[in-house]
C-alpha positions as CSV (number, residue, x, y, z in Angstrom):
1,X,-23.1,32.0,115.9
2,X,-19.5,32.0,115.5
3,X,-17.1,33.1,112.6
4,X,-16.3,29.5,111.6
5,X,-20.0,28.3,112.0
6,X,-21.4,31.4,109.4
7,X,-18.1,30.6,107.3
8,X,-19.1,26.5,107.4
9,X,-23.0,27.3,107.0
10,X,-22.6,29.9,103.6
11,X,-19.8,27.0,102.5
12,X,-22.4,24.7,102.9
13,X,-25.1,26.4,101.2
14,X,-23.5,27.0,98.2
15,X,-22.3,23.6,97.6
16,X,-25.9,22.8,97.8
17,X,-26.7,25.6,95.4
18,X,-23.8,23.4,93.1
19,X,-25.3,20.1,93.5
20,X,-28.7,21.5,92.2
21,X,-27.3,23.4,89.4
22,X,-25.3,19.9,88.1
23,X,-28.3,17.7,88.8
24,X,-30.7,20.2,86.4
25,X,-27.6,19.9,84.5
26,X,-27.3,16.1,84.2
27,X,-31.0,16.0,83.8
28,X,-31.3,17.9,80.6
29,X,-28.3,15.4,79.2
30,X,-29.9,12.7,79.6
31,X,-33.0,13.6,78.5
32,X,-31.5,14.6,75.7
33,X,-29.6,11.2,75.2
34,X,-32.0,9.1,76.2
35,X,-35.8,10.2,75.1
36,X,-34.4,12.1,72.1
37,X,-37.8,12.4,70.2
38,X,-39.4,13.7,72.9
39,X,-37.2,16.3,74.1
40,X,-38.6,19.9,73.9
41,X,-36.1,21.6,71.8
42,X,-37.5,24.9,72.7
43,X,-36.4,24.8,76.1
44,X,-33.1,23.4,75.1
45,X,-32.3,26.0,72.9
46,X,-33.7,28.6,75.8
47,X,-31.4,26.7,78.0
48,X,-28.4,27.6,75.3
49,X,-30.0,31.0,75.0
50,X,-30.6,32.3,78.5
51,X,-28.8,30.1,80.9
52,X,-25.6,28.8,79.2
53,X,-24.0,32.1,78.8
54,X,-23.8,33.0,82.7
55,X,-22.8,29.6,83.4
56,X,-19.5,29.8,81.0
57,X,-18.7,33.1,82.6
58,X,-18.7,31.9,85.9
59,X,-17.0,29.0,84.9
60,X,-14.6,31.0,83.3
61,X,-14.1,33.5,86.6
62,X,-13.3,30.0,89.0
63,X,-10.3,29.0,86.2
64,X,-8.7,32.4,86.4
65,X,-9.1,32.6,90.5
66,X,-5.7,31.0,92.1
67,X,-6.0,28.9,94.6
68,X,-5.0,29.8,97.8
């Protein structure tokens, strides 16, 4: 396997990686939205606990990274 084919294949894999992390993301909204009294708030606020706070940091790191 060539450069450019590992390059296009880890490129690939974490925009798959992406695509699951917004789905699980747009899930939880609209669960939240939509079926309201049957939401179980203890995994939301888990959610805000555990997993929210490595999110805004990597967030944070792609806004300060220049483009090339």
């Amino acid at each position: 396997m060539t450069h450019p084919e590992r390059a296009r294949d880890y490129l690939e894999h974490i925009a798959d990686a992406i695509e699951r992390a917004w789905s699980l993301m747009r899930g939880m909204r609209n669960k939240i939205i939509h079926d309201y009294f049957d939401v179980a708030w203890d995994v939301v606020w888990n959610t805000i606990q555990q997993d929210l706070p490595p999110l805004l940091k990597q967030i944070n790191t792609l806004l300060q990274t220049k483009a090339p």
